[in-house]
N, C-alpha and C positions, 0 to 999 in steps of 0.2 A: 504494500500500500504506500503513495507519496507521501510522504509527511507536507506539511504546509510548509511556504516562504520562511527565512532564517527570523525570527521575531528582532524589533528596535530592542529588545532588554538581552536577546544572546548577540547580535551583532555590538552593542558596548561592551557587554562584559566579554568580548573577542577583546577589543578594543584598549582595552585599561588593563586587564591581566588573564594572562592563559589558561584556559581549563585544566583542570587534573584530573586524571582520569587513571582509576586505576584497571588492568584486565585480568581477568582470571583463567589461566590457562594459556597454550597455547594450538591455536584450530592451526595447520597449514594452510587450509582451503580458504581461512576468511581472514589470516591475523595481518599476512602483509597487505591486503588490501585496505583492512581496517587502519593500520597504521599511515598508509598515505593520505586514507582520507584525514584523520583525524590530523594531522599534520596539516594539511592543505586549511584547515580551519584553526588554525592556531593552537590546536589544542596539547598539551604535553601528556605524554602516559609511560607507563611504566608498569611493567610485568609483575603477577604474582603467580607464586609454581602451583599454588593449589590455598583452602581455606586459612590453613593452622599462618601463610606466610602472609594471606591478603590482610589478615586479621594483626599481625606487625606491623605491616609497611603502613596499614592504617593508623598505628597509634604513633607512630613516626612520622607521619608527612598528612594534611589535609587535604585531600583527595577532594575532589568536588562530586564526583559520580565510579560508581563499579559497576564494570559490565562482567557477568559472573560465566564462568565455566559454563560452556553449551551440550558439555558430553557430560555433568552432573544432573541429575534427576534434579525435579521439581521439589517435592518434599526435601532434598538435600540442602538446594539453595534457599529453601524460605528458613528454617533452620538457622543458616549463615546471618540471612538479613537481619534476624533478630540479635547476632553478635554483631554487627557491624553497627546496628544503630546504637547498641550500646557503649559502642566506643564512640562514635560518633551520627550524635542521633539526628542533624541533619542532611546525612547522605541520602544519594541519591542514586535511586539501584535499577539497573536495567538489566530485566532477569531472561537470561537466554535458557531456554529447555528444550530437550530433543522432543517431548510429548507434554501434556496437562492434561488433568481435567477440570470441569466444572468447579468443584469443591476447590482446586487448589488455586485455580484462577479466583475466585472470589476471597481466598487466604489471602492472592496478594495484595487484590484490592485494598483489602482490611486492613494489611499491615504499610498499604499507602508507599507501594513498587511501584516507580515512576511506570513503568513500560515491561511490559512480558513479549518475546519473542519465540515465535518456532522456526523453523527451517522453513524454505529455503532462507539464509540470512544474507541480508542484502550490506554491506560495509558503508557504503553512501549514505544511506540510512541510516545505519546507529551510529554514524558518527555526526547526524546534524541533530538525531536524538540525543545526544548526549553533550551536544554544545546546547540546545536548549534547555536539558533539564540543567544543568549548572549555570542556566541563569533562573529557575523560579528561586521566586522569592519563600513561597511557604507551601508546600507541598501539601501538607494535611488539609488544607483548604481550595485544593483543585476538586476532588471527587470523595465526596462523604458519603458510605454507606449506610443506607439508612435502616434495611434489612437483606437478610440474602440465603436464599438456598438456589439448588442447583434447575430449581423450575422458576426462579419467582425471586428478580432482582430487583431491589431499589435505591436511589441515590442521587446527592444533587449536587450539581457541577457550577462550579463559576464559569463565569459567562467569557472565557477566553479560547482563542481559538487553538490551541495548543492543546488545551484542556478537552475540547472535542477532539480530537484527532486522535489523543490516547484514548478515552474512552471506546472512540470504536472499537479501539485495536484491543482493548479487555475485552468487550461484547461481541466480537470477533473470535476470539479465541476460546468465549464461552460459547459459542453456535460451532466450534469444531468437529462434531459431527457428523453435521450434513454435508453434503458436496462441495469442494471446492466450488463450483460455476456458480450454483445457488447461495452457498454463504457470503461470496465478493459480490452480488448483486443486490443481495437483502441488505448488507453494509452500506453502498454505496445509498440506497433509495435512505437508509437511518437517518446517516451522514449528512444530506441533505436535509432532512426535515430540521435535526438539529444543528446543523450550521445558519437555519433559518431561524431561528428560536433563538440562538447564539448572537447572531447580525443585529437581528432586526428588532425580536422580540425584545432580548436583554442589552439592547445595543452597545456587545461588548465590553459595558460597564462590569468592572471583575468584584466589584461588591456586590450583584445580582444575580441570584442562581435558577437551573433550570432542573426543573425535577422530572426527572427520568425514571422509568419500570423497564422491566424488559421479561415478558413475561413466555413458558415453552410448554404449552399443554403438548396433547399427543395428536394430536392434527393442526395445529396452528404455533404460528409465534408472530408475537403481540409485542410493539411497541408502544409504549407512550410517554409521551412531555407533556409539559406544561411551561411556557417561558411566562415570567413577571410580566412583559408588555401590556400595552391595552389593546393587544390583539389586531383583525384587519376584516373586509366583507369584504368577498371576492372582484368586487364592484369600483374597490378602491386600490385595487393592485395593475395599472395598465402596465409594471416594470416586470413583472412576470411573465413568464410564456402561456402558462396555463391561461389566460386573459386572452390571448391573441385568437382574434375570429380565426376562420376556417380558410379565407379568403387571404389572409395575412400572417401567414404562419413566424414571421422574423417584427412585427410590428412591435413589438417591446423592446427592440434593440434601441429603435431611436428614440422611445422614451427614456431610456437610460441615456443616452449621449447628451440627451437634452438634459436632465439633470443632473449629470457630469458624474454618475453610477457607474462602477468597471464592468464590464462584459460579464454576461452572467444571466439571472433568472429563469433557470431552466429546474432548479432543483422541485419544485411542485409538481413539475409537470414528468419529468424522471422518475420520481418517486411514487406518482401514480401510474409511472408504464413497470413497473417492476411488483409490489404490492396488490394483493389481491382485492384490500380493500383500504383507500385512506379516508378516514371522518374528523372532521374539527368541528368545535362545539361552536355555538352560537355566537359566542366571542371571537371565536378563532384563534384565542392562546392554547387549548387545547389540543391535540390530535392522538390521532391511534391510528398505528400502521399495522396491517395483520396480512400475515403469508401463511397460507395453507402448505403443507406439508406430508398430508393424508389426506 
């Protein structure tokens, strides 16, 4: 999945001093890759041979994030997390695992793991994940779980777009057993609703949160939010695609030019070609995204 644009708070903190990064282990297949990227972004890192050394080198040098061993099980590294915050409780930990499930992906959640990764592992990518998470400011305040079992998740997200992009990649990795084609599709159509609820709803304001479900009976899975906004009637959206008559399918482009909006508005109209069924309330701060599955 693309992670978003480098954010104004990691492109300074590039700026004023280097990330640290510590790694854990060493992949052949991803470590020199990783190392240039991370290099190409300013970042500085340094090897650890396995836990018992990452757990030194931590109480020796301020690391800003750990990318943990991708050939150590899930339960091994959450385990780890909880020694590493104790030496240093606001690290930031991007947990690579050959497999997960449900249950331990919501562990991580809980225990507030910037990012959980499976295979294939992309280096470009965890390395601008990891110049981003050493720039948030407070971690425990991106994604608070509100309750969670392995059918039936809840949680509310500040309103930054960083903070969406992880979340998928959790709810993502909790829909891991459906099909690759169908879970990158279901994500994408998410993604949108709440990048819309993120934008617009909570406009970005990161003291404004969006509450999220994500719910997995045995023929369905159910999305819903709620962003703070005062909501919108379909009536008053001409910067959306979903708005554009039949006769003008690109007509909200130039409403957007016109009011100096970047390229875009298609997310409603995406999200309802993927989704089996999408409803917003009367307000329209609410919706429900539901994909049948049986």
């Amino acid at each position: 999945m693309t992670t978003s644009p480098i954010s104004h708070e990691a492109e300074t903190a590039r700026a004023e001093h280097p990330s640290r990064v510590l790694l854990i282990g060493e992949v052949p297949q991803i470590s020199q890759a990783l190392e240039h990227a991370l290099q190409a972004r300013n970042c500085m890192f340094r090897y650890a041979a396995g836990s018992a050394d990452s757990l030194r080198q931590l109480r020796e040098t301020p690391f800003d994030v750990v990318i943990t061993d991708p050939a150590t099980g899930m339960q091994e590294t959450l385990a780890l997390v909880a020694e590493l915050r104790a030496i240093r409780p606001g690290i930031r930990v991007i947990l690579l695992a050959p497999e997960t499930t449900p249950e331990q992906v919501i562990a991580a959640l809980q225990a507030h793991v910037f990012l959980v990764k499976m295979p294939p592992f992309r280096p470009e990518e965890l390395a601008q994940y990891a110049l981003e998470a050493a720039a948030v400011q407070n971690l425990r305040n991106g994604i608070e779980v509100l309750s969670a079992n392995r059918d039936w998740v809840s949680l509310r997200v500040n309103s930054q777009r960083l903070t969406g992009e992880r979340l998928v990649e959790f709810l993502s990795d909790l829909e891991s057993s459906l099909p690759t084609k169908l879970r990158e599709r279901l994500m994408m159509a998410f993604r949108e609703i709440l990048m819309n609820a993120i934008e617009h709803g909570a406009k970005l304001h990161p003291a404004k949160v969006v509450e999220v479900a994500a719910v997995h009976t045995q023929r369905a899975i159910v999305f819903y939010l709620r962003d703070p906004g005062a909501g919108f009637h379909w009536n008053e959206i001409p910067h959306a695609a979903i708005s554009n008559p039949v006769t003008a399918p690109a007509a909200h482009l130039e409403v957007r030019e016109a009011k100096g909006m970047r390229p875009g508005g298609y997310g409603i109209l995406t999200a309802k070609g993927i989704v089996d069924e999408l409803i917003y309330n009367e307000r329209g701060n609410e919706v429900l995204l539901i994909k049948h599955i049986a």
